[in-house]
SEGUMAR-337938 format. One record per residue (C-alpha): residue in three letters; chain; x negated, y, z negated; residue number from 1. Coordinates in nm, 2 decimals. Example, Ala and Ser with C-alpha at 12.3 -4.5 7.8 and 13.67 -1.06 7.14 Angstrom:
BEGIN
R  res  chain       x       y       z    n
R  ALA      A   -1.23   -0.45   -0.78    1
R  SER      A   -1.37   -0.11   -0.71    2
This chain:
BEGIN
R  res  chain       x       y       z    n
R  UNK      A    0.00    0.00    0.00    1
R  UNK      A   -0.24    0.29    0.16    2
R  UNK      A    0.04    0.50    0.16    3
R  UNK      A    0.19    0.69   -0.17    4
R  UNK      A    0.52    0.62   -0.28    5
R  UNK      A    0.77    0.74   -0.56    6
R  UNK      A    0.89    0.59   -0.83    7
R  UNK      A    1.21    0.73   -1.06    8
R  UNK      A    1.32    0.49   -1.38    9
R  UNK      A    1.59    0.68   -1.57   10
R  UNK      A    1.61    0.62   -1.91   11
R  UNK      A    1.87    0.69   -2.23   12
R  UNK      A    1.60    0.77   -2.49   13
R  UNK      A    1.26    0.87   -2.56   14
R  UNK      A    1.11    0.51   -2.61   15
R  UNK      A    1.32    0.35   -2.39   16
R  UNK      A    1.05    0.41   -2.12   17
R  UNK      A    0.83    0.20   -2.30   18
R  UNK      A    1.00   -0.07   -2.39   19
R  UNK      A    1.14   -0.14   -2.01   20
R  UNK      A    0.91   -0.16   -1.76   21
R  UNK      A    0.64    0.04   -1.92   22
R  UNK      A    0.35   -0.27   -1.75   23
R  UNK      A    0.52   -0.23   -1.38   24
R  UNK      A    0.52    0.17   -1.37   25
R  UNK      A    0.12    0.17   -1.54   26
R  UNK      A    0.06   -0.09   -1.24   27
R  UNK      A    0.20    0.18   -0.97   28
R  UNK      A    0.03    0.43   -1.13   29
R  UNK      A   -0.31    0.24   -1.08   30
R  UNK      A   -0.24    0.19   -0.77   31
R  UNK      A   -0.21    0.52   -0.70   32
R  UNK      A    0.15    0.62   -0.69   33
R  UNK      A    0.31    0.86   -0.83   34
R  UNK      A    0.60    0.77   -1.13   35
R  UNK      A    0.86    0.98   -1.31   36
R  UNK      A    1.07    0.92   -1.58   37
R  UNK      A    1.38    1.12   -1.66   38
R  UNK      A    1.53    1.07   -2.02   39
R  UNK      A    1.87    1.16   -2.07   40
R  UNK      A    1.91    1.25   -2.40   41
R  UNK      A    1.68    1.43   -2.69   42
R  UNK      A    1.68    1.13   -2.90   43
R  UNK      A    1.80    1.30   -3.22   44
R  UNK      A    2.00    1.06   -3.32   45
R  UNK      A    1.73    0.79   -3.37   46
R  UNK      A    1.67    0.68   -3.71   47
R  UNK      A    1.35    0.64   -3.80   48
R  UNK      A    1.22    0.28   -3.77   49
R  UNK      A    0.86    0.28   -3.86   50
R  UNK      A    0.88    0.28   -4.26   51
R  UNK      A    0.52    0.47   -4.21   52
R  UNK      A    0.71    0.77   -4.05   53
R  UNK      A    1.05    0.83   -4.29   54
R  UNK      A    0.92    1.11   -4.44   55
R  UNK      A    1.15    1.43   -4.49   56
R  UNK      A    1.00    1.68   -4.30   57
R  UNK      A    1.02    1.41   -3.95   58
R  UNK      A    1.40    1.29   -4.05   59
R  UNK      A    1.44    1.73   -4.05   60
R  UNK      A    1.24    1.78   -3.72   61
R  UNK      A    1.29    1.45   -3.55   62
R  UNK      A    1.39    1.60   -3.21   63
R  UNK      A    1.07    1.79   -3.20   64
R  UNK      A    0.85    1.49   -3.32   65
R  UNK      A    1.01    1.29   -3.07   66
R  UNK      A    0.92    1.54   -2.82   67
R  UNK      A    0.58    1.53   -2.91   68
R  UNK      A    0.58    1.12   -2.91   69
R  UNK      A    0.74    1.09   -2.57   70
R  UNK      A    0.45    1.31   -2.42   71
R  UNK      A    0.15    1.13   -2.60   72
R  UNK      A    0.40    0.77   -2.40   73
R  UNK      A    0.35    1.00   -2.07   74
R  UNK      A   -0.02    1.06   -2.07   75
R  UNK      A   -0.08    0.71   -2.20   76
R  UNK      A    0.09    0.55   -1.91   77
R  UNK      A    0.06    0.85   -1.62   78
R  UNK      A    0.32    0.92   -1.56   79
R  UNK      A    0.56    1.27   -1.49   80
R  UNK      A    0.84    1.34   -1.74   81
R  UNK      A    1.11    1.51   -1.70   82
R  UNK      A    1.39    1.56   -2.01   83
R  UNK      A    1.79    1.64   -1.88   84
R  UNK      A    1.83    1.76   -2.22   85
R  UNK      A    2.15    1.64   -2.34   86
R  UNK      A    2.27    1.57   -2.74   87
R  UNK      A    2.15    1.20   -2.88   88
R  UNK      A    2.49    1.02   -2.91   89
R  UNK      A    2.43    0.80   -3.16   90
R  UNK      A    2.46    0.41   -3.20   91
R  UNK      A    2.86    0.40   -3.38   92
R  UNK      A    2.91    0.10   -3.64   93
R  UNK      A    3.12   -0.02   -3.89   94
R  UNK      A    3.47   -0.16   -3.80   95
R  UNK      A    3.65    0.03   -3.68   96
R  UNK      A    3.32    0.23   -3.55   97
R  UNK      A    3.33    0.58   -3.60   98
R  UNK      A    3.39    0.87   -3.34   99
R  UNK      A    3.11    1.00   -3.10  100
R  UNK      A    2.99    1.33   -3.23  101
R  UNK      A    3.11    1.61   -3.02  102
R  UNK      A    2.93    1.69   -2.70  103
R  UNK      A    2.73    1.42   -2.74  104
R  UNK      A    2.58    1.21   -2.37  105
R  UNK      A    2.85    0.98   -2.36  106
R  UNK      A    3.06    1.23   -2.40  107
R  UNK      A    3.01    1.50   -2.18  108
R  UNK      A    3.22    1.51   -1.83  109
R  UNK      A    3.00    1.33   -1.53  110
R  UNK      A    3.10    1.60   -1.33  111
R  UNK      A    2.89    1.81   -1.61  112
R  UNK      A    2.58    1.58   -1.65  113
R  UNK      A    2.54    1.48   -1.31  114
R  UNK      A    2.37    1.79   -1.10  115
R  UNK      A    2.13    1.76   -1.35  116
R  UNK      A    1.99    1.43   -1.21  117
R  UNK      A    2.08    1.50   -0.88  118
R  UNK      A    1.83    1.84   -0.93  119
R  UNK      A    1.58    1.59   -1.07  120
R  UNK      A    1.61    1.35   -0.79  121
R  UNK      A    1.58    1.60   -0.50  122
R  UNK      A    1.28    1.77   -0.63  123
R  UNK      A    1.08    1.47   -0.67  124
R  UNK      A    1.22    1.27   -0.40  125
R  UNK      A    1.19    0.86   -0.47  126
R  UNK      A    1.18    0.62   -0.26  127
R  UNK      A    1.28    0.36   -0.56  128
R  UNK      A    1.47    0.42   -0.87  129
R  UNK      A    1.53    0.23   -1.13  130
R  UNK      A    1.79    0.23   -1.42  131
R  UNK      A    2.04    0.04   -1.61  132
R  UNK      A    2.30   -0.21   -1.53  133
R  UNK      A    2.66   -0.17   -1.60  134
R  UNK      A    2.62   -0.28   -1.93  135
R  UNK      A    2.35   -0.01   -2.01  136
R  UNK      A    2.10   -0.35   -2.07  137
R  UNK      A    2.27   -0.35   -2.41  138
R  UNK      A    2.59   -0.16   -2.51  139
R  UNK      A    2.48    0.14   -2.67  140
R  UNK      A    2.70    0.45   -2.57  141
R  UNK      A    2.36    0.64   -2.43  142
R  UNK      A    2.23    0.36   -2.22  143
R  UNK      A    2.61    0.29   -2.07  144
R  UNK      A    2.64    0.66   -1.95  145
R  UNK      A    2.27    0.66   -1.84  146
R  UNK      A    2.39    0.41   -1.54  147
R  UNK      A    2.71    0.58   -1.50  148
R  UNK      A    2.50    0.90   -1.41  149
R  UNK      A    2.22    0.73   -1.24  150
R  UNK      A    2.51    0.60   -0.99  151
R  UNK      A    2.74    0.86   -0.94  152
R  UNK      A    2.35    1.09   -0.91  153
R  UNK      A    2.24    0.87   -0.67  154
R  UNK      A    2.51    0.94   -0.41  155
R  UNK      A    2.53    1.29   -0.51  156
R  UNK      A    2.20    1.35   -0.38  157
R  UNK      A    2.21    1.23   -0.05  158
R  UNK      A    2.52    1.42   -0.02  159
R  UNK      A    2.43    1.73    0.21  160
R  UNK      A    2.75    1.89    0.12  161
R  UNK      A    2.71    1.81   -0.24  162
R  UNK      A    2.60    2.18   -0.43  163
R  UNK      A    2.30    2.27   -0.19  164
R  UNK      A    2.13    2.52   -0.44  165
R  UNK      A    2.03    2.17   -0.59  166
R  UNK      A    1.76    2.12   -0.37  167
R  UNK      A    1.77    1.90   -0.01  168
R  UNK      A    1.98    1.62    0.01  169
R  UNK      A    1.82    1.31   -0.04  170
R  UNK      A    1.87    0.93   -0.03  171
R  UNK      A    1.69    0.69   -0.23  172
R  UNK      A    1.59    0.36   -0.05  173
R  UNK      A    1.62    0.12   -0.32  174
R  UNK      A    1.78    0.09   -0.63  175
R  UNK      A    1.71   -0.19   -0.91  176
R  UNK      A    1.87   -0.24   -1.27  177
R  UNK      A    1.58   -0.34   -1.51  178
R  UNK      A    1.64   -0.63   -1.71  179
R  UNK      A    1.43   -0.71   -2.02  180
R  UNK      A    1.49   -0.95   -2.29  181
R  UNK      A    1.64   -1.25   -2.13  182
R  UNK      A    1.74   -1.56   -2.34  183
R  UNK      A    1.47   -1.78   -2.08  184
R  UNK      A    1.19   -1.56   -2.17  185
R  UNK      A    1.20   -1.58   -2.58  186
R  UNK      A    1.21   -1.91   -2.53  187
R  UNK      A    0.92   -1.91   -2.35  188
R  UNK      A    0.77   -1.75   -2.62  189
R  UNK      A    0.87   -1.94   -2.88  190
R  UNK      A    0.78   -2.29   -2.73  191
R  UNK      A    0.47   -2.17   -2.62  192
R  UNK      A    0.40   -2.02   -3.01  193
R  UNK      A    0.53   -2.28   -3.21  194
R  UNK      A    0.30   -2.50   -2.94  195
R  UNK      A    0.00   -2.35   -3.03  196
R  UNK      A    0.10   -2.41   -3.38  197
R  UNK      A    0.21   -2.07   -3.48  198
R  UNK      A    0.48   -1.93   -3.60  199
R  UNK      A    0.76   -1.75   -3.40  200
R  UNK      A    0.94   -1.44   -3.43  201
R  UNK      A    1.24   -1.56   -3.21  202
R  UNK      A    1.38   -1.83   -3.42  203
R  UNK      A    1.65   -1.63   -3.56  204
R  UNK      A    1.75   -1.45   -3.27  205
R  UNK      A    1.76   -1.75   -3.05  206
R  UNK      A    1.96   -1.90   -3.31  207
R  UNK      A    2.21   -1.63   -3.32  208
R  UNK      A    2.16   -1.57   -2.91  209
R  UNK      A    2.54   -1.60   -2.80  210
R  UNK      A    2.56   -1.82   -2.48  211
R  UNK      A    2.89   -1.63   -2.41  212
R  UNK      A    2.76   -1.51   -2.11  213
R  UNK      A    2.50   -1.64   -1.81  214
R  UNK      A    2.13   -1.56   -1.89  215
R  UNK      A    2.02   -1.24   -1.78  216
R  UNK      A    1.80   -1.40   -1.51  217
R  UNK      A    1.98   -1.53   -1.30  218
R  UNK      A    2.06   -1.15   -1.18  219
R  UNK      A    1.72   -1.12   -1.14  220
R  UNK      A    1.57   -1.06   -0.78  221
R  UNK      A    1.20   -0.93   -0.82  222
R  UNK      A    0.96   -0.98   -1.08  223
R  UNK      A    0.65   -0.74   -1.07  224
R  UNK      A    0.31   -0.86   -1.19  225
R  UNK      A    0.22   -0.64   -1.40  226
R  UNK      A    0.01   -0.84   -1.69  227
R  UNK      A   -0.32   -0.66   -1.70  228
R  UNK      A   -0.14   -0.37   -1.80  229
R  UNK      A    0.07   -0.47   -2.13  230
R  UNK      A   -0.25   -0.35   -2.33  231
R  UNK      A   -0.10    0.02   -2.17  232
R  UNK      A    0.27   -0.06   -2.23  233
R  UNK      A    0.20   -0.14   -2.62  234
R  UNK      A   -0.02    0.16   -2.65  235
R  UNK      A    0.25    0.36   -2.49  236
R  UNK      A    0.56    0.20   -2.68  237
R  UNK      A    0.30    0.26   -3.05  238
R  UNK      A    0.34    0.68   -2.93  239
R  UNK      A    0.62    0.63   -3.08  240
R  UNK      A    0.55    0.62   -3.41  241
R  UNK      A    0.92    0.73   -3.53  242
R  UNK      A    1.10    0.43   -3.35  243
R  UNK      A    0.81    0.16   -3.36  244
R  UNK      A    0.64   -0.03   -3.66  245
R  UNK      A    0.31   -0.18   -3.54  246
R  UNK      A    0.33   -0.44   -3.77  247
R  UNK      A    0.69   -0.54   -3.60  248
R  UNK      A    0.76   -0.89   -3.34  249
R  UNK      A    0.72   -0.66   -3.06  250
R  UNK      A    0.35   -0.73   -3.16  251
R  UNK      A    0.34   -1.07   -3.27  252
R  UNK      A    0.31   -1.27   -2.96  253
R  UNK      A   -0.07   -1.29   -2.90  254
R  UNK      A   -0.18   -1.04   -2.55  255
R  UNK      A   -0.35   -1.39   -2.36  256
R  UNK      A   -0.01   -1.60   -2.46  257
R  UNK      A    0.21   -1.30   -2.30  258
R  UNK      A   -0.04   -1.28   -1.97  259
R  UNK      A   -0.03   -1.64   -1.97  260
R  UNK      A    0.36   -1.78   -1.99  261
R  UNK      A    0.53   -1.42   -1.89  262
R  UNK      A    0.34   -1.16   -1.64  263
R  UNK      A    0.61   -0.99   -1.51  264
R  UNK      A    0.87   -0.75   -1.59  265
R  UNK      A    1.17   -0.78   -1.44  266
R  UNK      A    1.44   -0.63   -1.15  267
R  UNK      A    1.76   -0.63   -0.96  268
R  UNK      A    1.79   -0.48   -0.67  269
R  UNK      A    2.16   -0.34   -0.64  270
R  UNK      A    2.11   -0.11   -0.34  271
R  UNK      A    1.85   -0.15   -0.02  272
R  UNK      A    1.83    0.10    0.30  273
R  UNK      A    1.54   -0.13    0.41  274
R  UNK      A    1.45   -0.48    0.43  275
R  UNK      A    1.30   -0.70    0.21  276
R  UNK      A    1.36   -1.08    0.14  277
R  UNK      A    1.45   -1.16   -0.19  278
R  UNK      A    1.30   -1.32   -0.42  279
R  UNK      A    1.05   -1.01   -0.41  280
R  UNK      A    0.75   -0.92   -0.63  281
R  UNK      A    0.73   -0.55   -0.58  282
R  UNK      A    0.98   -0.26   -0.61  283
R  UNK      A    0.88   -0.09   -0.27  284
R  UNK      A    0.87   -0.41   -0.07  285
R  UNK      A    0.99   -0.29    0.25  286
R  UNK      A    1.00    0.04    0.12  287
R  UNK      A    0.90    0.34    0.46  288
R  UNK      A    0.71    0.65    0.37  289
């Protein structure tokens, strides 16, 4: 790949960068590339995770700590940022789960949220962009609406007639849902620890995994090789020192075990202008400058 190309994942949350697909965009950025990543919301809902970091004066500035972690997660992994700005909505629980807070992501109208992406995606002009599923990977409120507005964006953009003081319309090539966890990767994991004679973090959570629904895999169509850079997505996801406790699972499963059993991060591609045979094993496969 001589040729540069563009990358755009859209995320809900500062972190959420990090955690999902952090490897594939340090790989592109190696490669010479160029990445963004646009985060929807200011993350000042998150609590603090890291029992190193609950301390009263971050809980009272947490929206400008987690400013300062996401661009420490930029420069580690290379890549452009770009906030949209809008108000952390919260993860509701309890039965029945409380109400959204008021003007909150989830919240606000798509008719509202949207020009803000479509702005983001005309200046920088991907060929690829990648966010979540219609699901929102997991059912938070944030991540839900962050595919809602990634779609409705997408279309919006390429829309010549759609607000032209946005910038010149333009369409986006391909467009993939990131999937991460899947049931058929912790297991992976946790045959592979226990084989080595270790002990697993999964145990649990494969015990409580519900087998409701089909395993996230077989939705997959590309999984990018991307190994020799999970030393870059760790360093990337530890940035965020609010939300992530290095002692946690995340960091449990020895670095050679991960390279070894699971080297990709993986895709679906929901939306083509090119083509490209499926299974792939890169995002731009087929992809024109």
């Amino acid at each position: 790949m001589a040729d540069k190309l563009r990358l755009m994942a859209v995320h809900a949350h500062p972190d959420d960068e990090s955690s999902k697909g952090a490897a594939t965009m340090a790989r592109y950025i190696a490669e010479g590339h160029d990445v963004m990543v646009v985060t929807c919301t200011d993350g000042g809902a998150g609590s603090i995770l890291n029992p190193a970091m609950d301390k009263p004066d971050v809980l009272e500035n947490i929206i400008e700590v987690r400013r300062e972690e996401m661009a420490n997660a930029a420069k580690i992994l290379g890549i452009q940022h770009r906030w949209l700005g809008f108000k952390d909505s919260g993860l509701p629980e309890g039965d029945p789960k409380p109400p959204l807070p008021e003007g909150c992501f989830a919240l606000v109208p798509l008719e509202e949220s949207v020009p803000s992406l479509v702005e983001a995606i005309r200046d920088f002009r991907p060929h690829v962009v990648v966010t979540y599923d219609e699901n929102g990977g997991y059912p938070h409120p944030d991540h839900i609406r962050t595919h809602e507005i990634s779609m409705a964006a997408l279309d919006a953009a390429a829309d010549p007639s759609f607000d032209p003081s946005l910038g010149e319309p333009w369409e986006t090539q391909k467009v993939y849902y990131g999937h991460g966890f899947s049931r058929a990767k912790l297991l992976a994991f946790h045959e592979a620890m226990e084989a080595r004679g270790l002990e697993s973090p999964y145990t649990e959570w494969l015990a409580n995994w519900s087998t409701d629904r089909p395993d996230v895999m077989e939705r997959v169509t590309t999984q990018v090789e991307c190994a020799d850079y999970f030393d870059v997505r760790d360093e990337a996801l530890k940035a965020h020192a609010t939300q992530i406790d290095p002692t946690s699972r995340w960091f449990v499963v020895p670095m050679d075990l991960q390279r070894e059993i699971w080297p990709t991060e993986e895709y679906e591609l929901v939306r083509s202008q090119v083509d490209s045979t499926l299974p792939e094993n890169d995002l731009f496969a087929g992809v024109k400058v």
